[in-house]
C-alpha positions in Angstrom: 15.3 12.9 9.1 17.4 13.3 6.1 16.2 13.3 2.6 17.9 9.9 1.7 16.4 8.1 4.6 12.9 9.3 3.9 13.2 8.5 0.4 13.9 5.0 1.5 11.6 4.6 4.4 8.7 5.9 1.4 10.2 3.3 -0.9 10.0 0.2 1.9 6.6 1.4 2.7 4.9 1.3 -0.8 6.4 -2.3 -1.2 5.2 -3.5 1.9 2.0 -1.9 0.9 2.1 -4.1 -2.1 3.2 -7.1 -0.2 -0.3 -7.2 2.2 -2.5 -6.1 -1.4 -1.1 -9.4 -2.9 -1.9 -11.6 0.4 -5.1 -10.2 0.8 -5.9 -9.6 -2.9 -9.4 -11.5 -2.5 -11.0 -9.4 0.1 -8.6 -6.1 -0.2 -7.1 -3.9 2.5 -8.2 0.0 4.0 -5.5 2.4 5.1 -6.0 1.7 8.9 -5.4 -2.1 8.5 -2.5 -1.8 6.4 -1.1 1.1 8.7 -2.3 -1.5 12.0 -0.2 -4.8 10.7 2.9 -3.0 9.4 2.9 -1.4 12.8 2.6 -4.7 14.3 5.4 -6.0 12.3 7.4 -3.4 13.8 7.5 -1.2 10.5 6.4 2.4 12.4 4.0 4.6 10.1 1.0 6.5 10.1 -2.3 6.4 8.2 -1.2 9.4 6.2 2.2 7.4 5.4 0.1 4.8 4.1 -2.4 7.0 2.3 0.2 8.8 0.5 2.0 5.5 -0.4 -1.4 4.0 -1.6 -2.3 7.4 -3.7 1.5 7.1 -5.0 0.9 3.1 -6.0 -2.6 4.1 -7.7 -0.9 6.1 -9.8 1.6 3.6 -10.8 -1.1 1.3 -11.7 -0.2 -1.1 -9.0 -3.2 -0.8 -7.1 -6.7 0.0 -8.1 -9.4 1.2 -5.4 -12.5 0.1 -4.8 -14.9 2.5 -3.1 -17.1 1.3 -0.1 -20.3 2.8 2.0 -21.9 1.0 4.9 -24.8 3.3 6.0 -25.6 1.4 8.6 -22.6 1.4 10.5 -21.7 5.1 9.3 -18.6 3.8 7.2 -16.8 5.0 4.2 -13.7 3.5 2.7 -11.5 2.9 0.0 -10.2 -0.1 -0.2 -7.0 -1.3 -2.4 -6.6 -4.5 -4.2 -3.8 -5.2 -6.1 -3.1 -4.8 -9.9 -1.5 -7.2 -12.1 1.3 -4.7 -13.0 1.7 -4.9 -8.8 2.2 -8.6 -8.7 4.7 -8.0 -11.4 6.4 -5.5 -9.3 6.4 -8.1 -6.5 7.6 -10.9 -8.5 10.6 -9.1 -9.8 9.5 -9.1 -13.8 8.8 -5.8 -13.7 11.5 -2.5 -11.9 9.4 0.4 -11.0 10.8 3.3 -10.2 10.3 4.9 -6.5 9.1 0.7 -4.9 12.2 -0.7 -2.4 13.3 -3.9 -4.8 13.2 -5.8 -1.7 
């Protein structure tokens, strides 16, 4: 794929990232459900994909993680939740660099 199109398909994929942190902003979303409903909504990616785009997004301070451990069921996760500066993003009060405006 060429360097343009990746750029783009990295931009589209942080956004949408953000999109499902703000609809699910009570109760947070892991890497493989975010990966599983963008999939379903036809928008192809892998779990690394979305890892990177989440590590990217943290950074930006438009998604914080939360850290979770279930013993019991052998479970470890980070989970994301999303920042006001992220809901700015979304709302269009705020331009950050490297997020698809729409």
């Amino acid at each position: 794929m060429n360097n343009t199109i990746d750029i783009a398909k990295k931009q589209m994929l942080r956004r949408q990232v953000l999109i499902l942190c703000n609809e699910l902003k009570e109760v947070g979303a892991g890497v493989p459900l975010i990966c599983m409903v963008l999939n379903k909504q036809n928008i192809v990616c892998t779990e690394k994909e979305i890892a990177d785009a989440c590590y990217y997004l943290q950074g930006k301070k438009l998604i914080d993680f939360k850290h979770y451990r279930n013993d019991v069921a052998d479970i470890e996760r980070d989970i994301s939740f999303i920042t006001s500066d992220g809901i700015d993003v979304l709302e269009g009060t705020t331009a950050i660099d490297g997020i698809a405006l729409r």
